[in-house]
C-alpha positions as CSV (number, residue, x, y, z in Angstrom):
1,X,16.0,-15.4,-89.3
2,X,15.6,-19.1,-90.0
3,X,16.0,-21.2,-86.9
4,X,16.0,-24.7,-86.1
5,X,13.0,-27.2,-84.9
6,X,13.6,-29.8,-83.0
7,X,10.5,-32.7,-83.4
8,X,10.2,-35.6,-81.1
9,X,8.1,-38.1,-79.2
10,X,8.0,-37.6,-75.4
11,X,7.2,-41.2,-74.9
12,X,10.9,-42.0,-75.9
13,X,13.0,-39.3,-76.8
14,X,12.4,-36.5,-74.8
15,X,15.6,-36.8,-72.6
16,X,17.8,-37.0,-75.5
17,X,16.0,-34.2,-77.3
18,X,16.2,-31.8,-74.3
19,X,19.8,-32.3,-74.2
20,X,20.1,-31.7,-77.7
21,X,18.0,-28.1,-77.1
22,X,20.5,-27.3,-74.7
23,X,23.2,-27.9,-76.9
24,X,22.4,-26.0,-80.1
25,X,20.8,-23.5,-78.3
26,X,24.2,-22.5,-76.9
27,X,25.6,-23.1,-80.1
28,X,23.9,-21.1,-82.9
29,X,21.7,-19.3,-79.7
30,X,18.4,-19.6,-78.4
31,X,16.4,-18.0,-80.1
32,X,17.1,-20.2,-83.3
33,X,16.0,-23.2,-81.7
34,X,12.5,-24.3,-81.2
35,X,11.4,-27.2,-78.8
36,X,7.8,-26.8,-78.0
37,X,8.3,-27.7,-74.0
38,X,11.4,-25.9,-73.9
39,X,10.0,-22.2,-73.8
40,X,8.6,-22.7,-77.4
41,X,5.1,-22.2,-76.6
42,X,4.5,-19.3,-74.2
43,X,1.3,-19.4,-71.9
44,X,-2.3,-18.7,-73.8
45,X,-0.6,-19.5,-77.1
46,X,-2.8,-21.3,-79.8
47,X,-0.4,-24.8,-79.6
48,X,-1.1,-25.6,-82.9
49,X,-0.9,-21.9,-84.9
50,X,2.4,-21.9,-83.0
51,X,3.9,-25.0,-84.2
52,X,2.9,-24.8,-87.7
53,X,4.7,-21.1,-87.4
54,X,8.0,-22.2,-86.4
55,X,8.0,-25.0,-89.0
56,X,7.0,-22.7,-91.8
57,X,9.9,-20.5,-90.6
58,X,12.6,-22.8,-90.0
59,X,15.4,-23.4,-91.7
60,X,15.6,-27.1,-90.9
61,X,14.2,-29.7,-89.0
62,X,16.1,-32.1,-86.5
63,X,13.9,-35.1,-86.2
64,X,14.9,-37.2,-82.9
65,X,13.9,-40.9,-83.6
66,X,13.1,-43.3,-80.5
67,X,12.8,-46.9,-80.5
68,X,9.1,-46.2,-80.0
69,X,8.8,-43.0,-82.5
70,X,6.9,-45.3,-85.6
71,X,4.6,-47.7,-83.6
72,X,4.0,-45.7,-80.2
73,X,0.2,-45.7,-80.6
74,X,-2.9,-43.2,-78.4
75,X,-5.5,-43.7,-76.2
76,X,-7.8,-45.5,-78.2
77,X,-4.3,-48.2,-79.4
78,X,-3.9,-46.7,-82.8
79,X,-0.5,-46.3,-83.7
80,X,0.1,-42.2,-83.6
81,X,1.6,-41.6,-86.9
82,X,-1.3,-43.2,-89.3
83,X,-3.0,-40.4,-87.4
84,X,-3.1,-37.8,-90.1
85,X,-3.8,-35.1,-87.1
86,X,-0.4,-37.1,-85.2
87,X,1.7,-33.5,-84.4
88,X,5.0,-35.4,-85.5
89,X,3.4,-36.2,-88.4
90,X,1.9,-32.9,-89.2
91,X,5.9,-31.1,-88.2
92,X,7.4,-33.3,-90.8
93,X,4.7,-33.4,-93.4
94,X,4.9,-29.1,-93.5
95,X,9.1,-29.5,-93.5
96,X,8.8,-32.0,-96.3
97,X,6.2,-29.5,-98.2
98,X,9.2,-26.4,-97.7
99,X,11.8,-28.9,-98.9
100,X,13.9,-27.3,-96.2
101,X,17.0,-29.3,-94.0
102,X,15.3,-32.0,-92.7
103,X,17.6,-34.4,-90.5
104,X,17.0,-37.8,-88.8
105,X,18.5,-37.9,-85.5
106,X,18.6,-41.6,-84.2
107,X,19.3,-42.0,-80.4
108,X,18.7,-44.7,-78.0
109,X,19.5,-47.9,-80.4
110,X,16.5,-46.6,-82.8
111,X,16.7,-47.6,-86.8
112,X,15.4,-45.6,-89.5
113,X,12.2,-46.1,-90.7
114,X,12.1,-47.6,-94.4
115,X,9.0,-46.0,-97.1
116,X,6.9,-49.1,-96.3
117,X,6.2,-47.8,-92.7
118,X,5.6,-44.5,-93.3
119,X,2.2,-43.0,-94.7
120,X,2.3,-41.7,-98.1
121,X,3.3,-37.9,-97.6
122,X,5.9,-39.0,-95.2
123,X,7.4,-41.7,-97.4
124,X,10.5,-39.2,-98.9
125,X,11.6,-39.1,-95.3
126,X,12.8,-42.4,-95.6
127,X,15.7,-40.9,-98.1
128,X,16.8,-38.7,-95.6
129,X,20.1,-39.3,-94.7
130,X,20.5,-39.8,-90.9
131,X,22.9,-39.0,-87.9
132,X,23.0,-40.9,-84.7
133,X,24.0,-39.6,-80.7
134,X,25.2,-42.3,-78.6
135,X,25.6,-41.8,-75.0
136,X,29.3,-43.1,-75.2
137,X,30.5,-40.3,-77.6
138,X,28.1,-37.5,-77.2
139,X,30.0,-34.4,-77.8
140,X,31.3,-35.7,-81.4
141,X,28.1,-37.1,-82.3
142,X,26.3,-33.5,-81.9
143,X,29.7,-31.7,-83.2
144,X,28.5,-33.9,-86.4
145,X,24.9,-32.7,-86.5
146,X,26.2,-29.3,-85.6
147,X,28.3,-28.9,-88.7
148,X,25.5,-30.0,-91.1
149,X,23.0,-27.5,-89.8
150,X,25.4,-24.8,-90.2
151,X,25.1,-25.0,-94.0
152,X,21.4,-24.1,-93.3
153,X,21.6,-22.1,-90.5
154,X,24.4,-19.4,-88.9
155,X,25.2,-19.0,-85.5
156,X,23.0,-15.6,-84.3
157,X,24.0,-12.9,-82.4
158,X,22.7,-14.3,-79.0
159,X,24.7,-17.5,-78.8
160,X,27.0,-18.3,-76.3
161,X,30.7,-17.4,-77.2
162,X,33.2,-20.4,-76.1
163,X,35.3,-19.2,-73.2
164,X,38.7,-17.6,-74.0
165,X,41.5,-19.6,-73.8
166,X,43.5,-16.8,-72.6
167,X,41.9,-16.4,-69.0
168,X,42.8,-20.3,-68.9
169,X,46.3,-19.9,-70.0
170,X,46.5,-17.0,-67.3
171,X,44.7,-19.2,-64.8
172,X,47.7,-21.9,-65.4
173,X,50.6,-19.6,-65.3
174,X,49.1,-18.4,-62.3
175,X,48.9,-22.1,-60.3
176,X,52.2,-22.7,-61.2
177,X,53.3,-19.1,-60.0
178,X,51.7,-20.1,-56.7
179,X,53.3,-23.7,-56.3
180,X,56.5,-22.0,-57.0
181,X,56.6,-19.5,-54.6
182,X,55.2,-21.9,-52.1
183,X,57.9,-24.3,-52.8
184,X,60.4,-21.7,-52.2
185,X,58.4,-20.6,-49.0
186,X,58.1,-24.4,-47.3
187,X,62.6,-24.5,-48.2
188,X,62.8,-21.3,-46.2
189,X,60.7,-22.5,-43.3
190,X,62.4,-25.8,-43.4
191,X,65.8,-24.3,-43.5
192,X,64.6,-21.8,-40.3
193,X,63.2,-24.1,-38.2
194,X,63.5,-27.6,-39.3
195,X,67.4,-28.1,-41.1
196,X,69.8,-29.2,-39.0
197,X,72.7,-27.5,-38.3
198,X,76.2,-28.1,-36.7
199,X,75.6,-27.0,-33.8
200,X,72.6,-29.2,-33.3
201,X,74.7,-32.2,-32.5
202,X,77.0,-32.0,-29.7
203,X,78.2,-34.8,-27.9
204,X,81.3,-35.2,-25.0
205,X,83.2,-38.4,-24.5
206,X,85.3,-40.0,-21.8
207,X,88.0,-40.5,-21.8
208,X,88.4,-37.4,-23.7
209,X,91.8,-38.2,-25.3
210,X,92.9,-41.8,-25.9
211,X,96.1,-43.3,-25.2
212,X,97.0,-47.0,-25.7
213,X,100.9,-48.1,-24.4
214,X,100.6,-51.6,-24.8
215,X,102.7,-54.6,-24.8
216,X,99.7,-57.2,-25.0
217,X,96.4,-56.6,-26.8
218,X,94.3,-53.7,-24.7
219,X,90.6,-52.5,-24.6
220,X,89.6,-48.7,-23.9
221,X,86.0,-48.7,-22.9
222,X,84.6,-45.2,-24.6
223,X,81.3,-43.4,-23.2
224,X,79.4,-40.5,-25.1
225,X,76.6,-38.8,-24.3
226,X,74.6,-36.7,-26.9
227,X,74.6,-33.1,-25.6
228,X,73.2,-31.6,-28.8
229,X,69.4,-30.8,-29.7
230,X,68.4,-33.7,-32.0
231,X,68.8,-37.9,-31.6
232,X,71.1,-38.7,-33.6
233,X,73.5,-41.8,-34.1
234,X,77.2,-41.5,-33.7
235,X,79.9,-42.8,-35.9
236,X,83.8,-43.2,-34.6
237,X,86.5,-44.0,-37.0
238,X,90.3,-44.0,-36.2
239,X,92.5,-41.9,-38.0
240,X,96.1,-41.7,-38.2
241,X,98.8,-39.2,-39.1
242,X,101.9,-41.1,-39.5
243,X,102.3,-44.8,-40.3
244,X,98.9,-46.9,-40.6
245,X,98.5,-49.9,-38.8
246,X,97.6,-53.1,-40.7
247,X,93.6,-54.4,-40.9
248,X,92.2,-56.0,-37.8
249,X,94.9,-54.2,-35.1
250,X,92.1,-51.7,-34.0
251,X,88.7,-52.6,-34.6
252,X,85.9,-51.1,-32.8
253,X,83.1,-54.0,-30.3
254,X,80.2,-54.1,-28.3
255,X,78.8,-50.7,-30.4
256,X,75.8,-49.0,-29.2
257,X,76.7,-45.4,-30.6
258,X,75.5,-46.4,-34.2
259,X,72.5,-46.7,-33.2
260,X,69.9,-43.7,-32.1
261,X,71.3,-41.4,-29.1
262,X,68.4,-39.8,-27.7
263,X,69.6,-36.3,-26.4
264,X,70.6,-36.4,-23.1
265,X,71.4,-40.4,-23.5
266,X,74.8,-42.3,-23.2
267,X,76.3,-45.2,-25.7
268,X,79.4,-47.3,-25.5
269,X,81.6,-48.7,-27.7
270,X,84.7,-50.8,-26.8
271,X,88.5,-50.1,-28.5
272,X,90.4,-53.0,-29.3
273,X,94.1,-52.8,-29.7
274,X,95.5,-56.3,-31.2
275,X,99.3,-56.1,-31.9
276,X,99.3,-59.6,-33.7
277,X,98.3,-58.2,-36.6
278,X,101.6,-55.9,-37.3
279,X,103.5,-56.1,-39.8
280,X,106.8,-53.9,-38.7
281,X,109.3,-53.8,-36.2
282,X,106.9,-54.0,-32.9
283,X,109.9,-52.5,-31.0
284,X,109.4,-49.0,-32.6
285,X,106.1,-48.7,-33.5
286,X,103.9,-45.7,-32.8
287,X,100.8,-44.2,-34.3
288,X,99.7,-40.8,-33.4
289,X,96.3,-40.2,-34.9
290,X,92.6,-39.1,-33.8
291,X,89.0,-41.1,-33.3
292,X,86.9,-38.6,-35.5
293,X,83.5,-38.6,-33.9
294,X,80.5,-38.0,-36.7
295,X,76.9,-37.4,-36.6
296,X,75.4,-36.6,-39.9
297,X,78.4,-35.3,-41.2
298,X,78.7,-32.8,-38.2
299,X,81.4,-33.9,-34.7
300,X,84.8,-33.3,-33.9
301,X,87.9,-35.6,-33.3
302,X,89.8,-36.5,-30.4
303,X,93.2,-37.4,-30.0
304,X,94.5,-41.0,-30.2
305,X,97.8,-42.5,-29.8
306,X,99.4,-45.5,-29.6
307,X,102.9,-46.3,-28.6
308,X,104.8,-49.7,-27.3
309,X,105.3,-50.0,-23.5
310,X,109.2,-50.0,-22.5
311,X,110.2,-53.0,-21.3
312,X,111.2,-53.4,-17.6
313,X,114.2,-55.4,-16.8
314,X,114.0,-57.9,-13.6
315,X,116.0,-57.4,-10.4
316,X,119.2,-59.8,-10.3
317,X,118.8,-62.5,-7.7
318,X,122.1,-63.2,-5.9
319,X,123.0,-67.1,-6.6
320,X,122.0,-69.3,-4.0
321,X,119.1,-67.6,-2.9
């Protein structure tokens, strides 16, 4: 079955042309492609007889070109390819002679070689349309050479099949399976052990029921104390069943409850009753009502009311005294 040969110069393409081996090798499989380092040349085989066997054979040639592939020179400073023994130039003269696929590969910044610098038998190279592999898009550039040596030469039987998207797709479905159920798993343990609950915030308060008579402004000095199993802040808000009083007659000082109760802990907060701020007949006035007591949406209320003082009458005072 016609293969693939891949000619080079080790001096400045071999990198580049090892990668490519791997490439089409797993591509179009490897025993269609022939690098002679790259298990080409088994040990005790005549180098040469083997070479010129793989080219007569091939159905193409990939040709990597170097910066240094046209004036690299030997031992002795002659430049290798005026060398009519030169191996590259003996691979490409026996291509040329089969009039098989032969393809310039240009890698590393190299330019293709014009007629002028080529020997004689070498000089319809020079026609030869080229492809180039930069480091910066790789995997199209070979994708490119690939399709061009398939009109030469079909993928055989021992190249590597691309993986099945399927096992992928499962491998996906799966992951998101798994973050699913351990999303549903870390709710459960957070709503077991972690979520708060009602009964989590307890608190007591003294006085436990508020009553204001007044007749003047008045205070009530409040203390809690968190009984429940988390810190938590406390808010207290008045709230009233019958009439409402105007803003400003009771307003809330001096608040430490707001803040962070550890458990166990105590806060204060000060009620202030102002009657200058009514606006109905003081005489008759009463609010019955309730301070709700709140702590992340969870507490209780206690009762509050709010009634005028009678009025006590002084003691006559016989005249003269």
């Amino acid at each position: 079955m016609a293969g693939i040969f891949i000619s080079y110069r080790r001096i400045d393409s071999r990198v580049y042309a090892g990668r490519l081996f791997d490439r089409l090798s797993r591509h179009f499989g490897r025993d269609l492609v022939f690098m002679d380092v790259e298990g080409g040349i088994a040990r005790g085989d005549d180098f040469a007889s083997t070479i010129d066997t793989a080219v007569a054979s091939g159905g193409a040639m990939v040709v990597v070109i170097g910066r240094q592939w046209l004036t690299c020179t030997d031992d002795h400073s002659c430049v290798r390819l005026q060398n009519a023994d030169d191996w590259v130039r003996t691979e490409l003269r026996t291509a040329l002679a089969r009039s098989i696929l032969v393809l310039p590969v240009l890698v590393d910044g190299a330019s293709m070689p014009t007629a002028n610098d080529l020997p004689e038998e070498l000089r319809p190279f020079a026609r030869r349309q080229a492809a180039e592999i930069t480091d910066s898009r790789w995997d199209y550039d070979v994708n490119e050479i690939i399709k061009t040596l398939e009109h030469k030469v079909k993928p055989g039987p021992l190249r590597e099949r691309p993986p099945s998207r399927l096992p992928r797709v499962l491998k996906y479905v799966a992951g998101a399976l798994a973050a699913v159920v351990l999303a549903i798993a870390a709710l459960l343990a957070w709503d077991t052990f972690f979520a708060a609950r009602p009964a989590d915030y307890g608190f007591s308060i003294e006085p436990p029921a508020v009553r204001i008579r007044w007749s003047g402004a008045t205070t009530v000095p409040l203390t809690l104390t968190n009984t429940g199993k988390r810190p938590a802040p406390f808010t207290i808000d008045p709230l009233f069943y019958t009439a409402t009083p105007s803003e400003g007659v009771l307003r809330f000082r001096d608040d430490t409850c707001k803040m962070i109760v550890a458990v166990g802990a105590t806060c204060t907060v000060t009620l202030v009753f102002d009657p200058q701020y009514f606006t109905g007949d003081e005489s008759t006035y009463r609010f019955n009502g309730a301070l709700s007591i709140l702590a992340y949406g969870n507490g209780r209320q206690i009762p509050l009311t709010i009634e005028r003082a009678p009025e006590t009458s002084s003691p006559a005072v016989p005249p003269g005294r």
